[in-house]
C-alpha positions as semicolon CSV with decimal commas, in nm:
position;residue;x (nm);y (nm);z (nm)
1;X;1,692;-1,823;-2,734
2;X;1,844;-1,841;-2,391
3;X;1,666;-1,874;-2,022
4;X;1,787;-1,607;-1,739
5;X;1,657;-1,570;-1,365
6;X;1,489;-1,269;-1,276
7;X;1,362;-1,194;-0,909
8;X;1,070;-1,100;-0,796
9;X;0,879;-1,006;-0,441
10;X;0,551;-1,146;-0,358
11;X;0,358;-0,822;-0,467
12;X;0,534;-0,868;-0,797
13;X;0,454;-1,251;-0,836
14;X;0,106;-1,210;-0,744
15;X;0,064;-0,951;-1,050
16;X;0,241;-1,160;-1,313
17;X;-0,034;-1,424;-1,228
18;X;-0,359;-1,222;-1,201
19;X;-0,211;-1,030;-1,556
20;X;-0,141;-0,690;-1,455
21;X;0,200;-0,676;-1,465
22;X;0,367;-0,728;-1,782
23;X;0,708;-0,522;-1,736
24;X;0,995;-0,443;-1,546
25;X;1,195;-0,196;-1,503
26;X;1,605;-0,279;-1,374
27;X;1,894;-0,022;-1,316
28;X;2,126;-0,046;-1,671
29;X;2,488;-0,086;-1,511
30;X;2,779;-0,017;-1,720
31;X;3,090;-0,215;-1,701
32;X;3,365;-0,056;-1,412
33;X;3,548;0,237;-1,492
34;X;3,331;0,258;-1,800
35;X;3,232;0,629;-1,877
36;X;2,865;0,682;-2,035
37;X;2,848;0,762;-2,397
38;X;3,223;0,662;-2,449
39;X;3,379;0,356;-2,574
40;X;3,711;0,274;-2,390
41;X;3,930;0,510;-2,629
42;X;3,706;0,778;-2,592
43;X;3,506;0,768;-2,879
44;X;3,154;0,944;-2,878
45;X;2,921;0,669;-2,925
46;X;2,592;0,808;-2,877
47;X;2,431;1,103;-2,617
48;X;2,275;0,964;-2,335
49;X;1,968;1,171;-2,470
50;X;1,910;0,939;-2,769
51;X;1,939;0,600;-2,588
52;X;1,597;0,597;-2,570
53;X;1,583;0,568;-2,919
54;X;1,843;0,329;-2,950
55;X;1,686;0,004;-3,132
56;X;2,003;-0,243;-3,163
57;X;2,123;-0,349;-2,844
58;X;2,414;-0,501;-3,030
59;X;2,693;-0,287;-2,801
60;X;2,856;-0,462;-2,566
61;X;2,841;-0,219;-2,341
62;X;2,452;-0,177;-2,361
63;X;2,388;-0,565;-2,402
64;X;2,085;-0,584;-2,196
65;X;2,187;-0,861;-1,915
66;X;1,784;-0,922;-1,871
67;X;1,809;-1,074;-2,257
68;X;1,668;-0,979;-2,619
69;X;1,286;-1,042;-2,817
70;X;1,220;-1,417;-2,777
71;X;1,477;-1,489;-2,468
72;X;1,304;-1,626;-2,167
73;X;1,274;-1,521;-1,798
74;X;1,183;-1,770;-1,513
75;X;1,089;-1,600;-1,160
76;X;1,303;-1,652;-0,847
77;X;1,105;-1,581;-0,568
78;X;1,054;-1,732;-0,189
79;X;0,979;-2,083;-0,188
80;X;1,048;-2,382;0,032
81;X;0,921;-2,755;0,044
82;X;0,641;-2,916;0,160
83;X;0,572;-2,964;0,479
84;X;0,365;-3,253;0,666
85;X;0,268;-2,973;0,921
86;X;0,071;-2,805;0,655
87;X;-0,307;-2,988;0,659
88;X;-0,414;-2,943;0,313
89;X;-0,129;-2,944;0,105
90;X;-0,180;-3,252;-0,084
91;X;0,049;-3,432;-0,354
92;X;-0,127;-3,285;-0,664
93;X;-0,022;-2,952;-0,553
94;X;0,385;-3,029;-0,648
95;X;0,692;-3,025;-0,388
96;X;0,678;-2,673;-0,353
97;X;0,504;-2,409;-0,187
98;X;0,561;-2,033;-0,265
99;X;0,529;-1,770;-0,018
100;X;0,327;-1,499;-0,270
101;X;0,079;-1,713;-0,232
102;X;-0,232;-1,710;-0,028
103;X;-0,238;-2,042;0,078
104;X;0,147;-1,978;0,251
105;X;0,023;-1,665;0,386
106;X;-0,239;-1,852;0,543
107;X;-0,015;-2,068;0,708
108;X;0,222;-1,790;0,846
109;X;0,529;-2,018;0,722
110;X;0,727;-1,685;0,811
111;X;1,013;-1,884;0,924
112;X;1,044;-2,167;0,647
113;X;1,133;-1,947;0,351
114;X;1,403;-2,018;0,136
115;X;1,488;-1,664;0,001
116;X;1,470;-1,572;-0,384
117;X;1,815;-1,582;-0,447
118;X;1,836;-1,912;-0,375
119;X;1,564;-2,056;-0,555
120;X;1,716;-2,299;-0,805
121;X;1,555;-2,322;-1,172
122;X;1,375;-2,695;-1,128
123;X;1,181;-2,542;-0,841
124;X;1,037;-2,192;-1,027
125;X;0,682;-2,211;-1,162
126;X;0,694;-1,926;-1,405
127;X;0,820;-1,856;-1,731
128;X;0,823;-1,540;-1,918
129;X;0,913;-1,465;-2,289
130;X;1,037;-1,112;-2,356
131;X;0,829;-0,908;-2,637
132;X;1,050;-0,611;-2,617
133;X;1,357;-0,441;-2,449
134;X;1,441;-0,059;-2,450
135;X;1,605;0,223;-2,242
136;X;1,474;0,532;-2,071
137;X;1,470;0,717;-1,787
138;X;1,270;0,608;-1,436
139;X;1,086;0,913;-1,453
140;X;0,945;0,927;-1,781
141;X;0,739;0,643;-1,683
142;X;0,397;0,705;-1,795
143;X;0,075;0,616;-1,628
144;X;-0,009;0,325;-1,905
145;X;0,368;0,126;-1,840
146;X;0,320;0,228;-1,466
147;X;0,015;0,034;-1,442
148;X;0,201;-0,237;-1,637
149;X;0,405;-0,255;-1,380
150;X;0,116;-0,428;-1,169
151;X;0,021;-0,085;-1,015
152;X;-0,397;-0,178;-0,919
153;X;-0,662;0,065;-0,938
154;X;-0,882;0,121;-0,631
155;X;-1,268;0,140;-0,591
156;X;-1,215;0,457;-0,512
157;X;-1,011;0,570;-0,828
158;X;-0,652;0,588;-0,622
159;X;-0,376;0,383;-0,713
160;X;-0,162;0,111;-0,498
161;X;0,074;-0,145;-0,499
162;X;-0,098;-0,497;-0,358
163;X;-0,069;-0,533;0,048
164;X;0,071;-0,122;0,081
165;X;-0,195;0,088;0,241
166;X;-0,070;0,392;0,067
167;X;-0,299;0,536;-0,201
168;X;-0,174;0,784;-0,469
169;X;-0,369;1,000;-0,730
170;X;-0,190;0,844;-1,000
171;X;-0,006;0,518;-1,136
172;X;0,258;0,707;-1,161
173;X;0,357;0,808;-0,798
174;X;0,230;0,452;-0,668
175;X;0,521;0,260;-0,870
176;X;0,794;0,584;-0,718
177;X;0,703;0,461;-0,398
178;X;0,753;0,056;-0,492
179;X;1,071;0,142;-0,656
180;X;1,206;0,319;-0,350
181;X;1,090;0,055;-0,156
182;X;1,328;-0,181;-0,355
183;X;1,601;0,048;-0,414
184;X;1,637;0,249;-0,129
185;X;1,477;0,644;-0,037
186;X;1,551;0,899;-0,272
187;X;1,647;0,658;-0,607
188;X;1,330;0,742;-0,739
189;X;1,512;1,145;-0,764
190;X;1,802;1,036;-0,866
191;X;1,625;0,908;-1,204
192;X;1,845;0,656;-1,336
193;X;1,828;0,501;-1,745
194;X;1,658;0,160;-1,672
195;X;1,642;-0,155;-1,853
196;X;1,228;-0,154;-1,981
197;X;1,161;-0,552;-2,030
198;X;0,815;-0,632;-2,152
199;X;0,711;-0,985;-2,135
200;X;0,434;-1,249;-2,155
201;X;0,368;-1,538;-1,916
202;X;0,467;-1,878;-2,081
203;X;0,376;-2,096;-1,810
204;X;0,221;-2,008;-1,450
């Protein structure tokens, strides 16, 4: 069993801890100059078709750099220290304050954040253990895993990521719009094979 970083934005943190995201989808990158479906003397290994059906991970090539079943995930996100400034922090409530939450959004500490990247593992609060790993493409994401993906359901049936005004008829199209928000216009289109790691939250 081995322990890997994995970041996440506040939307993201926020549905980890109220339960309604419980997977991730992450680009699968090949090794440079690496051609897909060949081995480096230009073997056939497998059509790019059939990945999704590909059980054993044991490849190289297609180890997924997320981890395997039972490896664990703790969250980077934006975090700093305590501050006297802030009134009702108190000791009980650690060193650390995270900006997902609402008690730092409160306090606007806009300015104070120590970006994801940088978060070091002593000072993240949540650990995930992964239940399953695949590969498939973006787009065949269907409206069950997108919701999994901590898309929320409206009052009025449309469908939204937390804090984006935008409301779509389905699961579906909400999570093409998060995933260009993180990856830039028009990835959704180009439907790359993505890493799909299911978890459950250790500690939170």
């Amino acid at each position: 069993m081995k322990e890997r970083p994995i970041l996440m934005n506040g939307a993201m943190v926020r549905a980890v801890l109220n339960g309604t995201k419980t997977q991730t989808r992450r680009d699968v990158k090949l090794p440079k100059h690496h051609v897909w479906g060949m081995d480096y003397e230009g073997q056939i290994l497998y059509r790019p078709e059939d990945l999704s059906k590909i059980g054993d991970f044991s490849i190289d090539e297609l180890s997924c750099p997320h981890g395997k079943v039972g490896d664990l995930l703790w969250v980077r996100e934006n975090w700093a220290f305590h501050l006297q400034s802030i009134g009702s922090a108190t000791d009980e409530d650690g060193p650390f304050v995270y900006a997902a939450d609402e008690f730092a959004q409160q306090y606007r500490l806009d300015d104070k954040w120590t970006p994801s990247i940088h978060m070091p593992r002593f000072a993240s609060r949540i650990l995930l253990e992964i239940v399953s790993v695949r590969v498939e493409r973006l787009n065949d994401i269907s409206e069950a895993d997108a919701r999994a993906e901590g898309i929320s359901r409206t009052k009025d049936g449309a469908f939204h990521v937390e804090d984006d005004k935008f409301r779509a008829p389905s699961a579906k199209e909400s999570y093409a719009r998060l995933w260009e928000s993180i990856n830039g216009e028009g990835s959704w289109n180009t439907n790359p094979w993505v890493w799909v790691v299911e978890f459950e939250v250790v500690k939170a």
